[in-house]
Backbone as CSV, one residue per row, in Angstrom:
resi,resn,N_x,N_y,N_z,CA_x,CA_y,CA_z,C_x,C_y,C_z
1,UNK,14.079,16.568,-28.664,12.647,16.806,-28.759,11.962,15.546,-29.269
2,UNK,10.505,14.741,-28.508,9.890,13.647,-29.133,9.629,14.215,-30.331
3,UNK,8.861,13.733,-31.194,8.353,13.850,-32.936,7.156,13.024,-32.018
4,UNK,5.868,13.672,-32.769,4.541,13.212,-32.949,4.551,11.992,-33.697
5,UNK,3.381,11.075,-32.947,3.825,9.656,-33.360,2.336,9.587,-33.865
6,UNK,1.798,8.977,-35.441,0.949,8.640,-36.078,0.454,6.873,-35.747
7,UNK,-0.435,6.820,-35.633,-0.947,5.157,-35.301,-2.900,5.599,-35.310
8,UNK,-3.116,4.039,-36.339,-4.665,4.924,-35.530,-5.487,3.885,-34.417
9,UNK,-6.279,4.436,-33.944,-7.038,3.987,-32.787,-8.575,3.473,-33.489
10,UNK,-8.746,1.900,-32.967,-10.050,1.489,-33.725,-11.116,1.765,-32.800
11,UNK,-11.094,2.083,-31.726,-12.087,1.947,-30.616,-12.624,3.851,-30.582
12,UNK,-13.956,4.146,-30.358,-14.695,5.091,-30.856,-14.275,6.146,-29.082
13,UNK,-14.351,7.491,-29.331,-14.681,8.170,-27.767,-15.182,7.483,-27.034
14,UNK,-16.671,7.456,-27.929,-17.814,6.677,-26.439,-17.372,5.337,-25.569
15,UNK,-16.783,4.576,-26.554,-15.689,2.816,-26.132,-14.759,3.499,-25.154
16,UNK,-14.111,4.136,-25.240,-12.980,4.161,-24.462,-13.687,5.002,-22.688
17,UNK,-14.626,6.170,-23.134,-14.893,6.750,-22.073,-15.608,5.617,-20.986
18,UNK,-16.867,4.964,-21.608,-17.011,3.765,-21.129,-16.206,2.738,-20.224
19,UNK,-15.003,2.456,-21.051,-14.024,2.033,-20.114,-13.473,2.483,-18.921
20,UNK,-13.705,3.340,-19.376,-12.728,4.080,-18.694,-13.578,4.279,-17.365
21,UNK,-14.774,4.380,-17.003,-15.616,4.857,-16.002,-15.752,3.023,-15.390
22,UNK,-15.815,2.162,-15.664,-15.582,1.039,-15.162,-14.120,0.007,-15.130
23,UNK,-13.394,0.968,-15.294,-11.798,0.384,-14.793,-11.086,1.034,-13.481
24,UNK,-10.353,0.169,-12.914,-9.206,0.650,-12.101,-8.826,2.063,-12.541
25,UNK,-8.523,3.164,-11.281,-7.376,4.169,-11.311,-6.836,4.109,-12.291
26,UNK,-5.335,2.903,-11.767,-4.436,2.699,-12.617,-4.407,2.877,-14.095
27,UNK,-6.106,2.048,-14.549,-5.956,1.659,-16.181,-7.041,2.847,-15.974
28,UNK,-7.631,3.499,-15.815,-8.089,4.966,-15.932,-7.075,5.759,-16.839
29,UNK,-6.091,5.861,-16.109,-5.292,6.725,-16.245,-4.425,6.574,-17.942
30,UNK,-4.235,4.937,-18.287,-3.987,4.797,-19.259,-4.832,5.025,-20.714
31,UNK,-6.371,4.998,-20.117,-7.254,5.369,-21.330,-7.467,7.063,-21.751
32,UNK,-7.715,7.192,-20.260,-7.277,8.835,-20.391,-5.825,9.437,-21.444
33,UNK,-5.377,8.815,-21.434,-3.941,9.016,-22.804,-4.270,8.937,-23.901
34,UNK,-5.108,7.484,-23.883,-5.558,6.726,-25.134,-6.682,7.963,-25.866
35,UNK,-7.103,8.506,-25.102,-8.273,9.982,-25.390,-7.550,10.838,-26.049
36,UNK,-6.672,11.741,-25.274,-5.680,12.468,-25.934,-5.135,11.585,-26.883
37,UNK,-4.509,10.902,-27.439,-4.076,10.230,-28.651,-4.972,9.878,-29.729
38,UNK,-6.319,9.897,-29.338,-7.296,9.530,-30.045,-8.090,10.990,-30.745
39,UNK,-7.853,12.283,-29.807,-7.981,13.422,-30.331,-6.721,14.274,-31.262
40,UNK,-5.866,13.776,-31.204,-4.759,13.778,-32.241,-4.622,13.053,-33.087
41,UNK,-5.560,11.983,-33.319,-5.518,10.783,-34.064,-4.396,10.946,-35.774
42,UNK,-4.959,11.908,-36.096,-4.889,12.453,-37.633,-3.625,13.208,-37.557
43,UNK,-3.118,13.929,-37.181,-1.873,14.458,-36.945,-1.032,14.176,-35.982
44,UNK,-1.405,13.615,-35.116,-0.416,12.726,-34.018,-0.199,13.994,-33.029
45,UNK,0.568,13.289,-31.986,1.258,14.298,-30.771,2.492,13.450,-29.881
46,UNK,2.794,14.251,-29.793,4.059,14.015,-28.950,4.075,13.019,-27.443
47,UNK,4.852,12.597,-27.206,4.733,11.872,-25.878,4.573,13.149,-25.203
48,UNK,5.852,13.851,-25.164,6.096,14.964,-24.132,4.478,15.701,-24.345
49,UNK,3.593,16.066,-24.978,2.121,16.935,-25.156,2.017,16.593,-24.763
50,UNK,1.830,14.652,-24.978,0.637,14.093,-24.104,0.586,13.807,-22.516
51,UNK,1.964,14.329,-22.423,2.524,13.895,-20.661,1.910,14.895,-20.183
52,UNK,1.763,16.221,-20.644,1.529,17.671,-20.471,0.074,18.104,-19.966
53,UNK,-0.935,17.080,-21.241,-2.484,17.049,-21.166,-2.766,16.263,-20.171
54,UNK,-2.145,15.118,-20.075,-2.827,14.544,-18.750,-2.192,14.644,-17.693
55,UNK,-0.820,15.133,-17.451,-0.428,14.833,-16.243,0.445,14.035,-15.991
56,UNK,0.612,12.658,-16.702,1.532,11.754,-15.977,3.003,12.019,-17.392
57,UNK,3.635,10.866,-16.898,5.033,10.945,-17.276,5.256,10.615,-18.382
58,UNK,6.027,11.537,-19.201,6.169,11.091,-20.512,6.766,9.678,-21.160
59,UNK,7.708,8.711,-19.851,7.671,7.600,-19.842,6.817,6.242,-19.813
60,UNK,6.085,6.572,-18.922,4.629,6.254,-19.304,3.587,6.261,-20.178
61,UNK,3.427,7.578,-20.430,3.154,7.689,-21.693,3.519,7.019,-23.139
62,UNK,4.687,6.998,-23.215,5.337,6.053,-23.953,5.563,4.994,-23.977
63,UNK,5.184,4.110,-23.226,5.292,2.384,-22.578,3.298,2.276,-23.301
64,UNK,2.614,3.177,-22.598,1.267,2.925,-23.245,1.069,3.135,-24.410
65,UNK,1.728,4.122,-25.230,1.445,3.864,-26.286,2.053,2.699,-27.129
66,UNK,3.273,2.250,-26.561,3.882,1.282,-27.233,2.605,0.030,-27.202
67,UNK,2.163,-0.520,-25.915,1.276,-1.232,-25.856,0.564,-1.230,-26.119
68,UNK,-0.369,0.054,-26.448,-1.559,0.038,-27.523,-1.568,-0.510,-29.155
69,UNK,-0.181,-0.095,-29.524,0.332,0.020,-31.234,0.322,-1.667,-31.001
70,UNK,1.261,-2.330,-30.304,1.712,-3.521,-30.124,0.421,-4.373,-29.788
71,UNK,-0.240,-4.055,-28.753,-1.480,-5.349,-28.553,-2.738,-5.141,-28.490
72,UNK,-2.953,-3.064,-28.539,-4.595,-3.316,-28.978,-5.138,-2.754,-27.312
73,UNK,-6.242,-2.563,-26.854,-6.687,-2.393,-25.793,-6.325,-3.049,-25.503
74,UNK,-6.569,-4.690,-25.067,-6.585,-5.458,-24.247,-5.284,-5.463,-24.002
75,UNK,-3.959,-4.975,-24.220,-2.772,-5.309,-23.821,-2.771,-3.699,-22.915
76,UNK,-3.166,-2.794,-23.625,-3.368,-1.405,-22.466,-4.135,-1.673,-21.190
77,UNK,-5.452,-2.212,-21.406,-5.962,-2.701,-19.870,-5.228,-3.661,-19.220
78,UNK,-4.297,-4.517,-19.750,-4.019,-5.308,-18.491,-2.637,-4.896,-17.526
79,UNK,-2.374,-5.398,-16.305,-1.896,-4.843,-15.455,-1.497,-5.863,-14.506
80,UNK,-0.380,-6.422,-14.393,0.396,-7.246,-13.450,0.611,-7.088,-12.410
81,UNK,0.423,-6.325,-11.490,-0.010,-6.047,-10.385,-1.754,-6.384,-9.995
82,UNK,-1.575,-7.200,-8.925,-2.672,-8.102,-8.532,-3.261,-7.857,-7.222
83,UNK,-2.137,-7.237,-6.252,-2.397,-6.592,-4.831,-2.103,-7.749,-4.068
84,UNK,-2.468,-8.140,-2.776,-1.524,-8.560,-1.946,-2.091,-10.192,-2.332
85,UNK,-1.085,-11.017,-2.192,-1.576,-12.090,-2.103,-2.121,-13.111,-1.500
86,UNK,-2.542,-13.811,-1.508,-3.998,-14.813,-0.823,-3.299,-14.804,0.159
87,UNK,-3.782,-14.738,1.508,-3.505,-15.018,2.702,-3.549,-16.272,3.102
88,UNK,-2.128,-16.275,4.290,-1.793,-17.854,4.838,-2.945,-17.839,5.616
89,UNK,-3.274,-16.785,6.692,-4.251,-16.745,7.858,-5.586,-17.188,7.228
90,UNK,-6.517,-18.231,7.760,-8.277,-18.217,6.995,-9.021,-17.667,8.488
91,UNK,-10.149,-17.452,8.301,-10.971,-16.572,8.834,-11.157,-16.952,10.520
92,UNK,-10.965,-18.283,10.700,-11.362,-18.880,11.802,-9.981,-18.186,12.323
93,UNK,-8.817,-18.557,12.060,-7.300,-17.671,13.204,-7.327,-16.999,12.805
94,UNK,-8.184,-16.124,11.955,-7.829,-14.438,12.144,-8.847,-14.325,13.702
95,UNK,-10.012,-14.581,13.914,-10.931,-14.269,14.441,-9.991,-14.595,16.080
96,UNK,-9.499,-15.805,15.449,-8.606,-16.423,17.326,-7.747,-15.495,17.841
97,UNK,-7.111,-14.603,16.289,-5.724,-13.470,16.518,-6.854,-12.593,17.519
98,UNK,-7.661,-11.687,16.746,-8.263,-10.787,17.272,-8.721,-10.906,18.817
99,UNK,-9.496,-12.324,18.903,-9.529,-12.504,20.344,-8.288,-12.158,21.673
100,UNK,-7.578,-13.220,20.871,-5.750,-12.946,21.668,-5.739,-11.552,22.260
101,UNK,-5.861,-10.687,20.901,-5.178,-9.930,20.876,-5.629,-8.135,21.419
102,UNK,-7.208,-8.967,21.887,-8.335,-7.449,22.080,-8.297,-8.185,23.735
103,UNK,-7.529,-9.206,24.056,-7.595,-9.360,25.478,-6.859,-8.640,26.495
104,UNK,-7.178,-8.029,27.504,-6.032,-7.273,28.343,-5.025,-8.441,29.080
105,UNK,-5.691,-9.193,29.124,-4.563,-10.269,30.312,-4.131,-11.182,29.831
106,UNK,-3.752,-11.077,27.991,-2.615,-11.946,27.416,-1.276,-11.486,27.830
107,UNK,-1.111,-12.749,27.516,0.788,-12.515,28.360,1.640,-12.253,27.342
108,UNK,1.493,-12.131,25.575,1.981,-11.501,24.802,2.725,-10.328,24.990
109,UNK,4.399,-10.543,24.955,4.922,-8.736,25.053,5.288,-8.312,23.584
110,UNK,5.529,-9.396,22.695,6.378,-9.352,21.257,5.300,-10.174,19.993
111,UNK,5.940,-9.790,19.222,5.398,-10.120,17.885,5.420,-11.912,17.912
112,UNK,7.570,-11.777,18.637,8.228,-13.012,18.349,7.229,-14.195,19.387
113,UNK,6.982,-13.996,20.385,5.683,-14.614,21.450,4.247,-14.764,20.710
114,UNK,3.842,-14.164,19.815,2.578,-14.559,19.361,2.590,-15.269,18.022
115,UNK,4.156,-15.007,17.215,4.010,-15.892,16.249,4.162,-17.076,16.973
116,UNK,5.308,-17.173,17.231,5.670,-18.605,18.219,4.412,-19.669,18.695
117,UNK,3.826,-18.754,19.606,2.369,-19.527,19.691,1.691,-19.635,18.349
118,UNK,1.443,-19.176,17.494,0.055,-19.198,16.373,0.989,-20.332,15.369
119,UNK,2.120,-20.376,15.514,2.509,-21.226,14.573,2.844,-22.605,15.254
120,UNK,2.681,-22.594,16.720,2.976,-23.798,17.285,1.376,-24.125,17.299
121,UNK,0.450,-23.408,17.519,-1.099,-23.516,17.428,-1.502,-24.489,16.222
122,UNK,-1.369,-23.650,15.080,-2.056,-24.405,13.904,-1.174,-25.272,12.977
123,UNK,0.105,-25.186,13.662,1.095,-26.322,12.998,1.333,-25.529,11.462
124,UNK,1.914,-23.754,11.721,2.177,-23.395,10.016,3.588,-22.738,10.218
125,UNK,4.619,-22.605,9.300,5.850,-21.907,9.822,5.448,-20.156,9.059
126,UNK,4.845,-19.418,9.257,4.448,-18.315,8.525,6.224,-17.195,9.064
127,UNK,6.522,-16.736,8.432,7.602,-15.822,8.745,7.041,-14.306,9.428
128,UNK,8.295,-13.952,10.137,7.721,-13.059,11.150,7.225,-11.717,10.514
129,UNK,8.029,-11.434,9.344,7.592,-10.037,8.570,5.991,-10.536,7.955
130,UNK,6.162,-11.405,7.641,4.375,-11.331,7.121,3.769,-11.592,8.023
131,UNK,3.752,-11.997,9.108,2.992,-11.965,10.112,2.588,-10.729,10.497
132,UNK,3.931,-10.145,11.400,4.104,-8.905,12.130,3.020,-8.011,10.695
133,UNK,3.516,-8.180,9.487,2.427,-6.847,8.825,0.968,-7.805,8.724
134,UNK,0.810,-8.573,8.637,-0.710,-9.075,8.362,-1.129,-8.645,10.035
135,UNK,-0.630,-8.671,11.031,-1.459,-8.068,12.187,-1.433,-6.655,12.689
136,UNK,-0.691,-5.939,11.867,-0.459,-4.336,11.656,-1.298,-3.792,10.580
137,UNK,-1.769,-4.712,9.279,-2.617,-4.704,8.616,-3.924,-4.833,9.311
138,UNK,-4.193,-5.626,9.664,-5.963,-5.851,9.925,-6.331,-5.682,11.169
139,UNK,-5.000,-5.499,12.220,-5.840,-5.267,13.406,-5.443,-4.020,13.989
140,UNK,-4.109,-3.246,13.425,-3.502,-1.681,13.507,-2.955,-2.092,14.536
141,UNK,-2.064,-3.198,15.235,-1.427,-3.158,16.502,-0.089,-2.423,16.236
142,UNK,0.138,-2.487,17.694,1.797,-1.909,17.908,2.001,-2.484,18.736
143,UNK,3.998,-2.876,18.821,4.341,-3.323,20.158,4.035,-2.480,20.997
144,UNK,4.003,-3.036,22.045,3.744,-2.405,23.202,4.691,-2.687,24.650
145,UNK,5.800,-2.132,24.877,6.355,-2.717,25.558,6.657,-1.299,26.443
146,UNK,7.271,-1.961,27.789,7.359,-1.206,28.874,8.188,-0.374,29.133
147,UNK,8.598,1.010,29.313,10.610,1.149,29.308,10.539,0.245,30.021
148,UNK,12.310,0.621,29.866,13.175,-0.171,30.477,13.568,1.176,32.082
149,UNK,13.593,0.051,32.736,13.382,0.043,34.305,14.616,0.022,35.053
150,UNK,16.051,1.003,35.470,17.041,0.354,36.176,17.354,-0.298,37.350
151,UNK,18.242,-1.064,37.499,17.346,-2.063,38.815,18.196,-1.505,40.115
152,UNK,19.314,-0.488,39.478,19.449,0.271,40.823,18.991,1.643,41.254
153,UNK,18.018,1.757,40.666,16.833,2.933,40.640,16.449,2.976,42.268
154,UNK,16.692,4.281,42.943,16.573,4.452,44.350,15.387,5.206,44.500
155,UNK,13.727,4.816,44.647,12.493,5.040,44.572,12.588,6.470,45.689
156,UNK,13.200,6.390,46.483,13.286,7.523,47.688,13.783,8.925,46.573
157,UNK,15.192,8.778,46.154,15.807,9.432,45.349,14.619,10.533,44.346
158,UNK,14.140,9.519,43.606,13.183,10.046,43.110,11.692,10.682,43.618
159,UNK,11.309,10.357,44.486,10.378,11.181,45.262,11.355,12.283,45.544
160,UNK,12.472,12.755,45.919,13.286,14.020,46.161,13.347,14.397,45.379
161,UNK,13.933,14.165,44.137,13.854,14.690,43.050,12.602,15.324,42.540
162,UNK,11.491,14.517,42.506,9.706,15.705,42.140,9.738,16.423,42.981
163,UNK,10.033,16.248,44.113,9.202,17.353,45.484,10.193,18.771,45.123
164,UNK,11.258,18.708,45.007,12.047,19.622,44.864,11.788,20.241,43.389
165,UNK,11.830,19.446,41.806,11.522,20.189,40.838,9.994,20.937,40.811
166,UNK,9.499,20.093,41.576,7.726,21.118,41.896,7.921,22.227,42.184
167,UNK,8.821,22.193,43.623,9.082,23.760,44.020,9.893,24.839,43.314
168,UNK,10.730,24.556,42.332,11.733,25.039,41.885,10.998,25.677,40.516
169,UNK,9.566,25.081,39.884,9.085,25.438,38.837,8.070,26.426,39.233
170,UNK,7.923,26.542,40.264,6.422,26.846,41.320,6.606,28.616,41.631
171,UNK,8.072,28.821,41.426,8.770,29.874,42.079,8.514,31.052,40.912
C-alpha cells in the first residue's frame, strides 16, 4: 500500500488553474495532480488516490510529484518531447513534391524513383523512411502500383471464363 506523502505547494489554486488553461495536454494533465495534491496539501494523499482522482497512472503520478518536491513548477512544466523535428524539405521542394506528385503523367511507380530523383534534384542524401513518411505526412500518398500481370495469361481464356460465370450466377 503507498503512504500519503506530505510536501507543501507554494503556488495558490488560482496559479496553477491559470496554468493550467494555457499549457499543453500533456502538462495539463500534470497540474491537474498538482490540484489534487494541493487539496490534500495538509494531510497528504496517496499516489494510488491521486491516480484514482484524476485518472492517470499512479507511476506518473509519482515521477510528478517527485519533480515538483525536487524542482518546483518549472521542473513539472517542462517536457522533453519537442515533436517532430525541423524538416530537411524547405517550402520551395515541398511545393515541387506536390506538383510531381498531384500530376497524372509522372512516371513515378515507387517511393525508391522519387527519392532518387529529389535527391539527385537538390543534391541532399535524405533517407528513404523519412522521406517515404514526410510524403505520407503532408501529402497522404500511397504506393500505387499495378497487380502483377502473368505473361502467360490467355485473354480468350478469360473472356470464357466471365461469359460462363455470368450464366452460372444468373441461374
Amino acid at each position: 500500500m503507498s503512504y500519503s506523502k506530505i510536501f507543501p505547494i507554494n503556488e495558490s489554486v488560482a496559479d496553477i488553474k491559470k496554468l493550467q488553461l494555457k499549457s499543453t495536454p500533456i502538462i495539463s494533465k500534470r497540474l491537474n495532480a498538482l490540484l489534487v495534491f494541493k487539496r490534500y496539501e495538509a494531510t497528504g494523499i496517496s499516489k494510488l488516490m491521486a491516480s484514482n482522482e484524476t485518472g492517470s497512472n499512479q507511476n506518473s503520478i509519482q515521477a510528478w510529484r517527485s519533480l515538483y518536491i525536487n524542482g518546483g513548477i518549472v521542473a513539472l512544466m517542462s517536457h522533453k518531447n519537442k515533436g517532430y523535428k525541423p524538416s530537411k524539405i524547405n517550402t520551395e521542394q515541398e511545393a515541387e513534391l506536390k506538383k510531381i506528385l498531384h500530376n497524372p503523367e509522372n512516371g513515378f511507380v515507387s517511393y525508391i524513383e522519387l527519392q532518387s530523383w529529389f535527391n539527385e534534384k537538390y543534391g541532399m542524401d535524405i533517407e528513404y523512411n523519412t522521406f517515404r513518411g514526410f510524403i505520407a505526412r503532408k501529402f497522404k500518398s500511397k504506393v500505387k502500383v499495378a497487380r502483377k500481370y502473368h505473361e502467360k495469361k490467355d485473354p480468350e481464356a478469360v473472356d470464357t471464363f466471365k461469359k460462363t460465370t455470368i450464366k452460372s450466377t444468373k441461374k
